[in-house]
N, C-alpha and C positions, 0 to 999 in steps of 0.2 A: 504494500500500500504506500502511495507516496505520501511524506510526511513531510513539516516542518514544525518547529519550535523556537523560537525566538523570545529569551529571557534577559528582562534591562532593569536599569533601577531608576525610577524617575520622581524627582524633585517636587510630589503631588503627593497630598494626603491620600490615603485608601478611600474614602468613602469620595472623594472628585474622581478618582479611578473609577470604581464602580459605578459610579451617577453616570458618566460619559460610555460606558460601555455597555449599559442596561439598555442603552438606547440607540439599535440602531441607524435610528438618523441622524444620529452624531460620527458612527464611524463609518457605515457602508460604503459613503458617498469617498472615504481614502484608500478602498482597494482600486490597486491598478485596471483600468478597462469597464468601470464602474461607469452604465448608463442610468441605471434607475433602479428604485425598489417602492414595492408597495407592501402595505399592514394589512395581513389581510383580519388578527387578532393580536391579541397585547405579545404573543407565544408565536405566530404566524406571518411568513412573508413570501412574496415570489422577489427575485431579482433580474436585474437582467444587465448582461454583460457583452462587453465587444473580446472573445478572444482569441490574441492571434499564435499562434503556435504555429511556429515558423513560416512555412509554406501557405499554411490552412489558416484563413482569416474566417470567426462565426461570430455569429449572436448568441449567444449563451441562454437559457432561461433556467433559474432555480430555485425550489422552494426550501425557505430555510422556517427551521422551528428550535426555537429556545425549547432545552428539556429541562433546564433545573437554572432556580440565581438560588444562589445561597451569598445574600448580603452578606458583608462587604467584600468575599474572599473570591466566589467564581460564578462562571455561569459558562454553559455549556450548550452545544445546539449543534443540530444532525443540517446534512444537507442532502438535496437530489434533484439531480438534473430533471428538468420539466422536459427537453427538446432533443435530449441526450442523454444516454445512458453511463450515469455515475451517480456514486454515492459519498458520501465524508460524514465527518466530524471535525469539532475543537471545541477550545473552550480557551478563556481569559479567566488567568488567576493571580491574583494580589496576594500577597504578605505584605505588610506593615514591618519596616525598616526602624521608622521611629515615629512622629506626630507628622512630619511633612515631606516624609520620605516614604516610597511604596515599590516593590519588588517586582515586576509582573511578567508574567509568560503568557505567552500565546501558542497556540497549538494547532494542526489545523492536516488534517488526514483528508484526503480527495481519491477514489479508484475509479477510471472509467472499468466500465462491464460493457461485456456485447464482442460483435466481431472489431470493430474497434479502439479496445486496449491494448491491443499489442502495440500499436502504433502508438495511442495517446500517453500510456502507463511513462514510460519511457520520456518523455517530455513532461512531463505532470511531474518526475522527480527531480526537475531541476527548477521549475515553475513554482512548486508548493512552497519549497522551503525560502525561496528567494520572496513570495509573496508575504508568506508569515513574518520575514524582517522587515520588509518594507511597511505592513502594516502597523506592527508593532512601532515602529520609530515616527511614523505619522499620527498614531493615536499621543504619543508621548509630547510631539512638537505642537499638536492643538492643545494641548493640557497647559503645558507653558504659557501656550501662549496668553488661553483664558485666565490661567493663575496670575500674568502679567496686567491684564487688563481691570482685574477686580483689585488688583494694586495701587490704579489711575485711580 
């Protein structure tokens, strides 16, 4: 299964951590290729992505469902392709460093299925893990930033 994990330590109290990550409309909108997503319940969403793997340029469509928040520490959510056959998981986890210091990982498993993975699988392990840091460091740069702003 293709994986990544991406663990930093950022200058944000845990409970700004989890406020900003309970809420996918704070983060979705900073994965790479990110056109849209819609709510379909508080737990429920489809998304929709431009992506391009190498050669093969798509539209992505996926439904994503939060399966657990356990304030302040994680939250967790399966994923599956709507238009394309794959499945995933991950999850966003906090430790508490000190009052305004916060630990976090990110985690994030993707496997296409079908006649298809042979091809995708293969790309999907150099795509996952690079996406999980990229996301991670983009969730951490808007946190600053907001931390910066409620400073003004």
């Amino acid at each position: 299964m293709p994986h990544g994990t991406h663990e930093m330590s950022m200058n944000v109290p845990i409970f700004s951590v989890f406020s900003f990550v309970s809420d996918m409309d704070n983060w979705a909108p900073l994965i790479n290729g990110y056109v849209e997503h819609k709510k379909l319940n508080e737990k429920q969403s489809t998304w929709k992505f431009k992506g391009d793997l190498g050669i093969i340029q798509k539209t992505i469509y996926m439904g994503v469902e939060i399966t657990e928040w356990k304030e302040p520490t994680l939250i967790t959510f399966d994923l599956v392709g709507l238009n394309e056959n794959f499945k995933g998981n991950g999850y966003f986890q906090a430790t508490p460093i000190n009052q305004s210091k916060t630990n976090v990982t990110s985690s994030l498993n993707i496997t296409a299925k079908g006649f298809k993975a042979p091809v995708a699988n293969p790309v999907l392990k150099s795509l996952v893990p690079k996406t999980t840091m990229e996301l991670t460091k983009a969730i951490e740069k808007k946190l600053v930033s907001y931390q910066r702003l409620a400073l003004t």
